[in-house]
N, C-alpha and C positions, 0 to 999 in steps of 0.2 A: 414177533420181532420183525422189522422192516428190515428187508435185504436193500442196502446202499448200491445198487445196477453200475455206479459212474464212479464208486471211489476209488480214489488216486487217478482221477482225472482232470483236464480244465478244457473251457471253453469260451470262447468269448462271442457276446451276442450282440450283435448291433441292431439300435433304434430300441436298447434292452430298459428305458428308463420309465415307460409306459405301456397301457394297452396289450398288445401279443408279445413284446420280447418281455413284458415284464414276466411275466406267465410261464415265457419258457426259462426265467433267469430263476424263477423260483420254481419249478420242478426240477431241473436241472442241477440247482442246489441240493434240493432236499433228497436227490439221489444220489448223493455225496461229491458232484462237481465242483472243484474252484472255479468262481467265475469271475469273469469282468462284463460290468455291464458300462455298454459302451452309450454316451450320448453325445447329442452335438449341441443343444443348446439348453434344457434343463437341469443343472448341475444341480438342487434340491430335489429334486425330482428322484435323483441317480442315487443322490448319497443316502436318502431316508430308503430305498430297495436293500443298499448294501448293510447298511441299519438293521433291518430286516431280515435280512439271510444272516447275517452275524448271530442276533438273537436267538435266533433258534439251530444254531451249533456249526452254521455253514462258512465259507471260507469267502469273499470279493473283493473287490475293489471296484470304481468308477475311473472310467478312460472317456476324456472326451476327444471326438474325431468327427470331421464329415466323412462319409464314406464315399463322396464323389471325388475328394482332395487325393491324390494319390499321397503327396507327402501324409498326410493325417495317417492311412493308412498302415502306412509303413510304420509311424512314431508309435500306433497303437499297440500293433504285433511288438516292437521294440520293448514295451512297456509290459505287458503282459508278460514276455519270456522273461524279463529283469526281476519279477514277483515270482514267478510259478516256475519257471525254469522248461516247462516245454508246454505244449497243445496238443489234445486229443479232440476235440470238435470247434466247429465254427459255424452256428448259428447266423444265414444272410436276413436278418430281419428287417434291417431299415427302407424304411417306404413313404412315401408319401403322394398325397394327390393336389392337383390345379386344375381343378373342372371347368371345361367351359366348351358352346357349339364349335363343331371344325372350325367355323368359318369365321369364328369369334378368337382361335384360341392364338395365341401368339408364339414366337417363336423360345420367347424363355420360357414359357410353360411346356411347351413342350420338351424343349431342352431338359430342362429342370428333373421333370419327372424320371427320362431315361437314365440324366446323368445319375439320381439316389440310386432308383429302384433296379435299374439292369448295372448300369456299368461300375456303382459300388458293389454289388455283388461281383464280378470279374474280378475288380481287384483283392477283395477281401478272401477269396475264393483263390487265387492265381499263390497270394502270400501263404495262406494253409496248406497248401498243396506241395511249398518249396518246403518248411518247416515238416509235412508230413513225408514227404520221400525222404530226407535227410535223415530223419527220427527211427523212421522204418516203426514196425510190429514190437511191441512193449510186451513181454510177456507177464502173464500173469494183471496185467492192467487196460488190456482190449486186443480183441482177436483181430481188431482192424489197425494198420495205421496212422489212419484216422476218419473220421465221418464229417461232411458237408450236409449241411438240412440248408437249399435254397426255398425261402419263405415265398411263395405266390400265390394265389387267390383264385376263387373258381370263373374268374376270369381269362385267366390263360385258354379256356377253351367258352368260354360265354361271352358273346362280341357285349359294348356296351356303347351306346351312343350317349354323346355327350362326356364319354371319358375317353377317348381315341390314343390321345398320352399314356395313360395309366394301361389298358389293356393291351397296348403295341408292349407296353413294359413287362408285364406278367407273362405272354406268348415268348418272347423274346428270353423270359427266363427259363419257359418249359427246354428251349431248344439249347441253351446254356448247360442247362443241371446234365438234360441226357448226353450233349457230346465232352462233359466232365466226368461223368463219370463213366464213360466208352473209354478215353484216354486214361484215369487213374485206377480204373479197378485193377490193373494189374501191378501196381503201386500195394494192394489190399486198400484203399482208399476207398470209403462205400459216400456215393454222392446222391441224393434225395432231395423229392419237393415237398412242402405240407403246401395244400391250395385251401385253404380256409372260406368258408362261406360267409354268412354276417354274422361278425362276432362284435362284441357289444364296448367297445374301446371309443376314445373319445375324436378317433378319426372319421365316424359315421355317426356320429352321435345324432344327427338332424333325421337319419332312419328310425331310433328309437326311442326319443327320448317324449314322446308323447305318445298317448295309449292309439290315437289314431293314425298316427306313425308306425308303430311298431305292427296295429294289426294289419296295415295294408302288408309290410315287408311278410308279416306271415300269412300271407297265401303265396308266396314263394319257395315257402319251406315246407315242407309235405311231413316233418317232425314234428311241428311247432313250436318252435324255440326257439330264442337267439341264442347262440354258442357263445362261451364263458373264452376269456382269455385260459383259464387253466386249463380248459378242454383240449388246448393245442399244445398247451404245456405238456400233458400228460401223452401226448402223442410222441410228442419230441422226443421226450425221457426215455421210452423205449425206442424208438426210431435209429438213436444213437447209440445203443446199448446190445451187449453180445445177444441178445434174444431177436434182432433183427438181422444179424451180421449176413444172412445172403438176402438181403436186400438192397439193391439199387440203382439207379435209373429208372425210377419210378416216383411219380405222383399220387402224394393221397392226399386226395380228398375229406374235410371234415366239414362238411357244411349242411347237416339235418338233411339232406336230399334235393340241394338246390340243383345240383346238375341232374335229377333226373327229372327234370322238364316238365315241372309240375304243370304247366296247360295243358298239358296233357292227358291227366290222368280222367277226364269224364270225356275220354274218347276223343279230343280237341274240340 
């Protein structure tokens, strides 16, 4: 019999309508989470996941928001407490990329990227935090507060040219998650990064979707494999879950061994 880690909880995931927040919308369900899966612009996309988690005995709803809008923000937390009546996690998933040379790239591209990927997390992260001090430690339904998993990539510590946006944004988050959770651990608040490697979602799809695609990306991974959206699912699930609870201000890594530099390993 499956022990439910998360029931009588809820959480809501942004950018949960695809790709990696789908992944952790359905492990996070199927550990008995009420969820809201947040999106900003696929609303079939959203409703056929909640579809889904319904099916197989789990609790959601769809909230759409940009997560760079503060209003949006705010209306989503609004919406969510109006259904569930409080929050125990907040999944910062939503991300996106505008690739182009420094010397190419523009000023809305780069805007762009900080505005989703860093300063939607801030705000999404700033509203959990209010909701999680107020709420305080639930007994008998999490030993924590509540739990922050800020999503970034094994970029936060792997420079990348030609993506200067997006890896200013992933750094920018390492340094976010750690002085969040320096400031709410004493809340009982645990604040965490997953930094995923190349996971097979339709935001890098041009990495894998040919077999001479996919084998150049694997001499980067010293596992060989590209990681599954559920792989970070199942991370999450416990991540968030009393089995982690003295964990945080910490990064993990799930990326087949991309960060350990693999040119390296025949000596350079």
């Amino acid at each position: 019999m499956e022990i439910q880690k998360l029931k009588g909880q809820s959480a809501i995931i942004t950018g949960a309508d695809s790709g990696i927040g789908k992944g952790v919308a359905l492990a996070l369900a199927k550990a008995g989470a009420k969820v809201s899966v947040n999106f900003v612009h696929n609303h079939e996309h959203a409703d056929e996941l909640v579809t889904e988690i319904k099916k197989h005995g789990g609790e959601a709803i769809a909230i759409k928001a940009d997560v760079s809008r503060e209003h949006d923000v705010l209306a989503m937390f609004a919406q969510h407490l109006s259904v569930y009546g409080s929050l125990d996690i907040m999944v910062n998933n939503a991300g996106l990329q505008k690739d182009a040379k420094l010397v190419d790239m523009t000023l809305d591209q780069w805007q762009t990227v900080i505005d989703v990927n860093l300063t939607g997390q801030f705000l999404c992260s700033r509203e959990a935090a209010k909701i999680f001090i107020q709420q305080g430690v639930r007994q008998g339904v999490s030993a924590a507060a509540g739990k922050i998993i800020c999503m970034s990539s094994v970029h936060e510590i792997i420079p990348w040219a030609g993506h200067v946006n997006y890896a200013a944004s992933k750094g920018g988050i390492e340094m976010l998650m750690k002085s969040l959770a320096q400031e709410l651990a004493p809340f009982k608040i645990r604040v965490n990064g997953i930094g995923p490697g190349a996971i097979q979602t339709p935001i890098n799809k041009e990495a894998w979707e040919t077999s001479e695609a996919l084998n150049k990306l694997l001499t980067l991974i010293p596992y060989k494999r590209i990681g599954q959206p559920v792989d970070v699912g199942n991370l999450a699930a416990w991540l968030v879950s009393d089995e982690a609870d003295y964990i945080t201000g910490t990064t993990i890594f799930i990326d087949g061994g991309m960060t350990l530099y693999p040119g390296f390993s025949d000596n350079g």
